[in-house]
C-alpha positions in Angstrom: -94.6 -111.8 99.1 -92.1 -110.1 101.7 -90.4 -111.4 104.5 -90.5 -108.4 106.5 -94.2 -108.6 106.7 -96.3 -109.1 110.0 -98.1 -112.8 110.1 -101.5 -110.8 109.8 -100.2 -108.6 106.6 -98.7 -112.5 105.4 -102.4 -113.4 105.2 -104.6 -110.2 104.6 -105.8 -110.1 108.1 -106.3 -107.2 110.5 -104.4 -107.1 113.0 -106.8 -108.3 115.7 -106.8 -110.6 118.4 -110.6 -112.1 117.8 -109.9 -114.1 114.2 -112.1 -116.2 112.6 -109.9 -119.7 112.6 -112.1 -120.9 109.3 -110.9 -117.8 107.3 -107.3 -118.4 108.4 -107.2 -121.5 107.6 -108.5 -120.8 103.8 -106.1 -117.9 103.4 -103.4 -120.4 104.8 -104.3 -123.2 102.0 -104.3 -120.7 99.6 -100.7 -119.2 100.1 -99.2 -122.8 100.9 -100.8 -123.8 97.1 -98.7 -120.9 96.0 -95.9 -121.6 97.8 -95.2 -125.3 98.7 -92.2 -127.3 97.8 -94.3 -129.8 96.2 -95.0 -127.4 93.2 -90.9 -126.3 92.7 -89.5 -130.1 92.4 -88.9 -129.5 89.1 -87.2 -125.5 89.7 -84.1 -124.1 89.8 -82.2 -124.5 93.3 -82.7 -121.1 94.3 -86.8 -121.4 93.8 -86.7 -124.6 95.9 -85.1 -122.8 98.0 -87.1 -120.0 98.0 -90.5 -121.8 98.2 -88.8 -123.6 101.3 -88.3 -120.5 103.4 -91.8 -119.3 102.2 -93.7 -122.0 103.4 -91.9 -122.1 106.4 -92.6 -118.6 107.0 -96.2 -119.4 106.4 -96.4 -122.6 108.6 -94.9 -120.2 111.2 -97.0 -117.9 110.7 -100.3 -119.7 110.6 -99.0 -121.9 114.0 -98.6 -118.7 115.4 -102.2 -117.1 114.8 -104.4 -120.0 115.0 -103.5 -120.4 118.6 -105.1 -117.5 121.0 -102.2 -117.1 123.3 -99.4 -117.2 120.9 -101.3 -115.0 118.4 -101.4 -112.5 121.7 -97.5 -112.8 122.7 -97.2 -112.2 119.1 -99.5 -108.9 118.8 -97.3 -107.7 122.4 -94.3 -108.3 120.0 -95.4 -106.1 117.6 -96.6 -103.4 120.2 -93.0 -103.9 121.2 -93.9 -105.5 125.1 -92.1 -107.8 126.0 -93.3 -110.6 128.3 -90.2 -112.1 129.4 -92.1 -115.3 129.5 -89.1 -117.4 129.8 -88.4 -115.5 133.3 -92.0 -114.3 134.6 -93.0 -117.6 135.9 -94.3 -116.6 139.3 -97.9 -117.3 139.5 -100.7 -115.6 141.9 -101.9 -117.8 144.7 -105.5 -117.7 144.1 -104.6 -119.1 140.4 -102.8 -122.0 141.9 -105.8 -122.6 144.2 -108.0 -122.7 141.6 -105.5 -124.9 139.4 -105.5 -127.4 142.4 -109.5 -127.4 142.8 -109.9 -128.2 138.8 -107.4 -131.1 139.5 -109.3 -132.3 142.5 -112.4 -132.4 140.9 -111.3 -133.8 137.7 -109.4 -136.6 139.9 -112.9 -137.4 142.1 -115.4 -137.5 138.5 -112.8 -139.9 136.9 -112.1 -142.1 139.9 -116.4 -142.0 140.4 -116.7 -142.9 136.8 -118.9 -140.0 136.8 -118.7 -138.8 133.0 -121.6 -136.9 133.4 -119.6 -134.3 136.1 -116.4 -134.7 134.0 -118.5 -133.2 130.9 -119.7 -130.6 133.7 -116.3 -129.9 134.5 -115.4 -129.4 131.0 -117.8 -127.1 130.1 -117.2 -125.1 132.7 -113.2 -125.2 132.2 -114.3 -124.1 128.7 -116.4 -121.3 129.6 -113.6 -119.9 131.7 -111.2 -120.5 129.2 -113.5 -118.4 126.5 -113.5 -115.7 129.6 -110.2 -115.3 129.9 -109.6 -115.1 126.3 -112.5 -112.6 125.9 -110.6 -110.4 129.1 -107.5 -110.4 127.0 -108.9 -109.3 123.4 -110.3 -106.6 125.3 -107.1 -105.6 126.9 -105.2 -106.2 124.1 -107.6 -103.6 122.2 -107.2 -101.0 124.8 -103.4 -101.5 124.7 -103.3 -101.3 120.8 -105.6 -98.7 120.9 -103.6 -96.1 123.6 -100.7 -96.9 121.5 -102.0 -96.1 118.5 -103.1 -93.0 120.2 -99.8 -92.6 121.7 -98.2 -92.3 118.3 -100.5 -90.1 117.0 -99.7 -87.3 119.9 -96.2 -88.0 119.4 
């Protein structure tokens, strides 16, 4: 295995923002049966060792990819954008409004007892959520893609 390789190269993935999570999570078993302390107790210091970093570089990895909005901070990172997360905090108004309303609504169906509108609600938050996610695999294609393009002219 090398270090130097991306999380997706780690597990013999494309590197693409829509995954399927079942697939990762086999390919992630399988390297951390290869690699996991548990199997070097009896190595050298230098193989623990080894097998330490390596599954640490795999837990990383796999954290990383399995969760949409890291694995899309991560594939920026590669493209070589950087988000400045820790410093872009400001957040458009109608967001917040919106933020607000979910609260609101969530407060009201709880306080009602109302589990039925709180499954509503959920779905719904879902849905969005799966939106959104769908909005930024597609821009994230386009961006990867005009890169790509990018170096190709170059």
């Amino acid at each position: 295995m090398d270090f130097r390789a991306d999380h997706f190269s780690l597990f013999g993935l494309n590197q693409a923002f829509r995954l399927d999570l079942s697939d990762l999570d086999s390919r992630y078993r399988d390297i951390q049966a290869q690699v996991h302390p548990d199997r070097f107790v009896n190595a050298g210091d230098a193989e623990r060792r080894m097998s330490m970093q390596w599954a640490t570089h795999a837990n990383e990895a796999y954290l990383t990819l399995k969760k949409p909005l890291e694995r899309a901070k991560y594939m920026l990172h590669l493209t070589g954008h950087d988000i400045q997360a820790e410093n872009n905090t400001a957040m458009p108004t109608d967001f917040l409004m919106e933020q607000m309303e979910w609260r609101e609504a969530v407060m009201e169906a709880r306080q009602g007892g109302d589990h039925h509108e709180l499954e509503h609600l959920h779905n719904r938050l879902r849905g969005d959520i799966n939106a959104r996610f769908e909005e930024l695999a597609t821009c994230l294609i386009s961006m990867i893609t005009l890169r790509q393009l990018t170096w190709c002219v170059v």
